[in-house]
N, C-alpha and C positions, 0 to 999 in steps of 0.2 A: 541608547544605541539600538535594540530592538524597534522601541518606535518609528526611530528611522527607519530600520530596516523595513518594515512593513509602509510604512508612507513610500517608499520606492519602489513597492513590487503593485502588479494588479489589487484592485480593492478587491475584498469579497464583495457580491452582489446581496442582493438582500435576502432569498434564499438562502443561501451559504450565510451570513452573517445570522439566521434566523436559527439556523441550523446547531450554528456555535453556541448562541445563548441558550438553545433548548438542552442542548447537552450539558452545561455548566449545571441550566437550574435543576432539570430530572434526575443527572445521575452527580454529583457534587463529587462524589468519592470516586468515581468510575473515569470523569472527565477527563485527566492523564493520560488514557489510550487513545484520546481524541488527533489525529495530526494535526501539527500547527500549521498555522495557517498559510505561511509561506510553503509550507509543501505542498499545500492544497494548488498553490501559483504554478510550483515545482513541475507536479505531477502533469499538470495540463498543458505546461512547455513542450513536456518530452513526449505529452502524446500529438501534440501538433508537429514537434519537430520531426521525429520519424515519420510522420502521417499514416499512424498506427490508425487500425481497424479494429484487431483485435483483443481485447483485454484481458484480463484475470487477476483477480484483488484475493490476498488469502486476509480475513480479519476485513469487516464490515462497522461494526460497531455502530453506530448510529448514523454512518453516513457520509461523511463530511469528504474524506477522500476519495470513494465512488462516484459522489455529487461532481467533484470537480472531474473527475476524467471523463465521465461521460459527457457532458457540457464540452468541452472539447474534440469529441469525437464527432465523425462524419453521421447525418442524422442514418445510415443506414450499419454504425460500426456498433459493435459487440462486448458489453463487461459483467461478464460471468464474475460473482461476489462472492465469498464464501462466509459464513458464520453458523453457529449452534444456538441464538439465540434470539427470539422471535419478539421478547421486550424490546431488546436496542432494535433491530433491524423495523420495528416499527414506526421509528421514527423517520428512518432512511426511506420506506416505500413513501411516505410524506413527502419527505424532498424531495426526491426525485419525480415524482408527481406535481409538484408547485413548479418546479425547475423547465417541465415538460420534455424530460429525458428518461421515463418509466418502462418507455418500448425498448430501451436500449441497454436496459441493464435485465439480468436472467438471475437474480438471490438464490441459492444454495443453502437451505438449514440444514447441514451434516455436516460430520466431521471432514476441515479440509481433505485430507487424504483419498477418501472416498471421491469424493466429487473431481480429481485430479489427475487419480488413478482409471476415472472413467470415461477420462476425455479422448479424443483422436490422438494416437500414437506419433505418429508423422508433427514434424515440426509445422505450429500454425497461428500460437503464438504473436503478437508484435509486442507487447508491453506488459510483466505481472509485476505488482507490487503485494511485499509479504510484509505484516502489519498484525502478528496475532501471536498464538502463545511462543514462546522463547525458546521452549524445549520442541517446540517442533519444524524449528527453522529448516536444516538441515535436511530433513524429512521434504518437507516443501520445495526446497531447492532441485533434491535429487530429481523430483518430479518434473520440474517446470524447466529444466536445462534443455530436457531432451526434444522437449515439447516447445521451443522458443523457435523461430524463423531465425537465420543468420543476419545478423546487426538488429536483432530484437535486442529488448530492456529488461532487466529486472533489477527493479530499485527496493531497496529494503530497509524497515525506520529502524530505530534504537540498537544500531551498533556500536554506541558509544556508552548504552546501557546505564547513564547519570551517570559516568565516568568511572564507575566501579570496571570496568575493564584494564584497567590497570594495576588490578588489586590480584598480589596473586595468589591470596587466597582467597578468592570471589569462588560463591558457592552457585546452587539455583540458578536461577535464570542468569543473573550475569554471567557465571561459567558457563552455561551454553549460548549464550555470544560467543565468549572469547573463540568456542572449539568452532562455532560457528565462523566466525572473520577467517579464523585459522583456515579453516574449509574451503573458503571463497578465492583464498590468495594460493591454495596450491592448484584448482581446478585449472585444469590449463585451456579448457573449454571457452572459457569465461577471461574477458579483460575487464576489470572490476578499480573504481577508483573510490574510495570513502570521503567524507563531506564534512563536516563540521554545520553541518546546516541541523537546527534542532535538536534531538538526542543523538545527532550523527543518522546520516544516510551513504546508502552502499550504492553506488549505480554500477550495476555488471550489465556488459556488453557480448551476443555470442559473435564468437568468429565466424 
């Protein structure tokens, strides 16, 4: 069923498919944080659908995600990335360099926070997706609400956390899902629907 599922959506290009096997072979154990591949389809939908300019990725990791939205952006639109880690994201300044979308994305090695907290106050915003540690969701949200254009995106991976969200004694990171989902569905800021797409996807909407 998956295979269909991917025989039906956009192929990856060969970049992006280069991209995927690079991550499998160098980080084997890390690979997991990679998006799958149909979000990679996902993500680039919703930045052509809203005809977003803007970006902002919390969690970079080698690439694959940033790869695909900026490839979909206008060649003069904007995705500010965030990561602590200058091995993975080495592999992303690759792709996105082969991709010839280099000028379009702006990497951030600090902690998200930092780089979030320093952005323009005023909503400006069109699209952020959060893709990084679990315990810092929350934190990232509060930042990026204020900061999103009205009928901006924020779409966000592993709120299904391998299904441990149902578990109610779920500790670590899948407890901070749960408090996290919990979070998303009171914010009245935010029209927010979850997905069954991958580890579960959250796509919030600002009013």
């Amino acid at each position: 069923m998956y295979d269909y599922v991917l025989a039906h959506n956009p192929p990856l290009d060969s970049v992006q498919r280069g991209l995927v096997e690079t991550t499998h072979r160098e980080f084997p154990d890390a690979a997991v944080m990679q998006s799958a591949e149909e979000q990679g389809s996902l993500l680039a939908f919703l930045v052509r659908l809203i005809g977003a300019r803007h970006l902002v990725e919390v969690g970079t990791f080698t690439g694959f995600s940033s790869l695909s939205m900026a490839q979909a952006l206008p060649a003069d639109g904007t995705l500010i990335t965030c990561d602590v880690s200058e091995e993975w994201t080495a592999y992303a300044r690759e792709a996105w360099a082969k991709a010839g979308v280099a000028d379009r994305v702006q990497l951030r090695i600090a902690p998200a926070l930092d780089t979030l907290r320093a952005m323009a106050a005023e909503p400006h915003i069109d699209l952020a997706y959060i893709d990084a540690d679990k315990g810092g969701y929350i934190g990232y949200w509060e930042e990026l609400v204020p900061r999103l254009r009205p009928g901006g995106l924020i779409v966000v991976d592993n709120v299904l956390f391998h299904g441990e969200v149902v578990d109610t004694e779920a500790t670590g990171s899948a407890r901070a899902i749960i408090e996290f989902n919990d979070h998303v569905m009171a914010d009245d800021r935010m029209e927010a629907v979850m997905l069954t797409v991958a580890d579960g996807v959250t796509v919030a909407r600002r009013r």
